[in-house]
C-alpha positions in Angstrom: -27.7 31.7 38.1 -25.0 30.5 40.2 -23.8 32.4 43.0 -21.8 32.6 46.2 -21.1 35.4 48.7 -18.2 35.6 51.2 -17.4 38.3 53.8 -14.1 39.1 55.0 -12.5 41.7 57.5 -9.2 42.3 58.7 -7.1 45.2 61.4 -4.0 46.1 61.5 -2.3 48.0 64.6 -0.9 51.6 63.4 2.5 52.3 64.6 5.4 55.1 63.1 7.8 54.0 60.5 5.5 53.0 58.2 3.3 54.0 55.3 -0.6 53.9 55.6 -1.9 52.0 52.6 -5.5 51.0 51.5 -7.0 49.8 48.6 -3.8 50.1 46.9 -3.1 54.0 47.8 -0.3 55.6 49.8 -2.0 57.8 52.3 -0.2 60.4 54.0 -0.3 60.2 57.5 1.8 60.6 60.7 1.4 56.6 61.7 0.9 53.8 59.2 -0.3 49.9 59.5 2.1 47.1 60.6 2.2 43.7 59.2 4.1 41.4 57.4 2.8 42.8 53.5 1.8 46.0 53.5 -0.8 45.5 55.5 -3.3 46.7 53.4 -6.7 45.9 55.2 -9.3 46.8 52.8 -7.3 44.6 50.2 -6.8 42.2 53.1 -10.8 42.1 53.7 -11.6 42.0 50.2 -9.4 39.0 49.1 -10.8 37.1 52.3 -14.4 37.6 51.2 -13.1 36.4 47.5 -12.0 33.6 48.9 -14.4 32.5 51.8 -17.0 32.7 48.6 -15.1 29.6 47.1 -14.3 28.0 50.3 -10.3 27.8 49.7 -9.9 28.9 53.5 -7.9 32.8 54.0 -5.1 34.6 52.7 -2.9 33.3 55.4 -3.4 30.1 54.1 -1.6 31.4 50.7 0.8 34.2 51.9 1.6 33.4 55.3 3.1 35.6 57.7 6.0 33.4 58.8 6.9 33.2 54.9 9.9 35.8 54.4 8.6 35.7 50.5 5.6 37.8 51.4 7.6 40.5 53.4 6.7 43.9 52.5 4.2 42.8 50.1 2.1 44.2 47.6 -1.9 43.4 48.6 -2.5 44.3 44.8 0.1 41.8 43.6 -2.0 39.4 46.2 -5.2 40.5 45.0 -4.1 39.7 41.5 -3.6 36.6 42.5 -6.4 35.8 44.4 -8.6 37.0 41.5 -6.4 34.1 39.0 -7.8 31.7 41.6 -11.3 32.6 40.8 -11.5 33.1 37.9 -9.4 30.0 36.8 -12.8 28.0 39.4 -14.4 29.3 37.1 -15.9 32.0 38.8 -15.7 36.1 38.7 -16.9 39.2 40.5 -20.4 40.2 40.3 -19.3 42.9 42.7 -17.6 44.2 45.9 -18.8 46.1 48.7 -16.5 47.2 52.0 -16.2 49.8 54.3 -13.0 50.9 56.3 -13.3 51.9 60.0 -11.0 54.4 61.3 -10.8 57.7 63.4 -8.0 59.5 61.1 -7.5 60.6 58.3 -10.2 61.4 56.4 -10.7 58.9 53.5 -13.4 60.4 51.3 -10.9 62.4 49.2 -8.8 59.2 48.9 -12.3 56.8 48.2 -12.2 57.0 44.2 -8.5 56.6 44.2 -9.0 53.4 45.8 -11.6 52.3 44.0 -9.4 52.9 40.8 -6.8 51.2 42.0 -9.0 47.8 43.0 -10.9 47.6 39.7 -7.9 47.8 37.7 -6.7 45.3 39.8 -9.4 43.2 39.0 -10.3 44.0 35.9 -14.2 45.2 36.7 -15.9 48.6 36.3 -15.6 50.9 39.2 -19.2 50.6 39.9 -18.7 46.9 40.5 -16.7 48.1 43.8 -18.1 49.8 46.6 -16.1 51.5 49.0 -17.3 53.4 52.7 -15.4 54.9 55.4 -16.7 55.0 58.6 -15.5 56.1 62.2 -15.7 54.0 65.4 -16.9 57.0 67.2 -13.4 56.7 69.5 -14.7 52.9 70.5 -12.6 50.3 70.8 -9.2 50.2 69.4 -10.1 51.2 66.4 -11.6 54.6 68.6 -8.3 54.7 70.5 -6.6 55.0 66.6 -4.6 52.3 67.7 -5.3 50.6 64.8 -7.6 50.5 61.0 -10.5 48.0 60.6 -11.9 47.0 57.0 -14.7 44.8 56.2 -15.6 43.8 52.7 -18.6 41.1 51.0 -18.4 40.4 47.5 -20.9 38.4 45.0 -19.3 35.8 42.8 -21.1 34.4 39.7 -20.4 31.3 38.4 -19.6 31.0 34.6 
């Protein structure tokens, strides 16, 4: 069997004004993430380990920041996207596994949503993505809630 694994992680800096949104899903919350797209993380970390699998380098390299294009983006639109790259190498999703690192909120009763919302995406099973959440235990910035951390590995099979 052929295979290839890549890893991929990504933070984004919460701040007012704008919506929280991971793994596709609108989060209410008093601060959201900022970035160029939507600043989705988890979909962030998850099309980076897709594409550090294949070698074809980061999603900056295909929706970059400085790019007014990409403004206020939709990660799943990207995600899409990134999945047409794989699959067109020749390649598809064995499975995803990730976890999201923040203080606040909660993200358990959100976790299934997400996970919905990616597989779709992607066309798997929802048991062909994995999702955690996780605290920092108030370390770091990520403690501080000054920002959201998501890291995600995912198995490609060759066809």
């Amino acid at each position: 069997m052929n295979i290839r694994i890549g890893n991929g992680y990504d933070i984004h800096k919460l701040v007012t004004g704008r919506p929280l949104i991971l793994g596709g899903v609108e989060i209410a919350h008093e601060v959201g993430l900022l970035g160029h797209s939507d600043a989705d993380v988890l979909t962030h970390a998850i099309m980076d380990a897709m594409l550090g699998a294949l070698s074809l380098g980061d999603i900056g390299h295909y929706f970059p920041p400085t790019d007014p294009k990409w403004a206020g983006a939709d990660s799943l639109v990207l995600l899409s996207q990134v999945n047409q790259l794989v699959l067109s190498a020749g390649w598809r999703i064995g499975n995803i596994d990730s976890v999201v690192v923040a203080e606040r909120p909660k993200l358990k009763p959100h976790l299934k949503a997400m996970r919905d919302r990616l597989s779709s995406t992607l066309e798997l099973k929802p048991d062909q993505i994995s999702i955690k959440a996780t605290t920092n235990e108030k370390l770091g910035p990520v403690g501080r809630e000054e920002g959201i951390a998501a890291y995600a590995v995912t198995l490609l099979v060759g066809s």
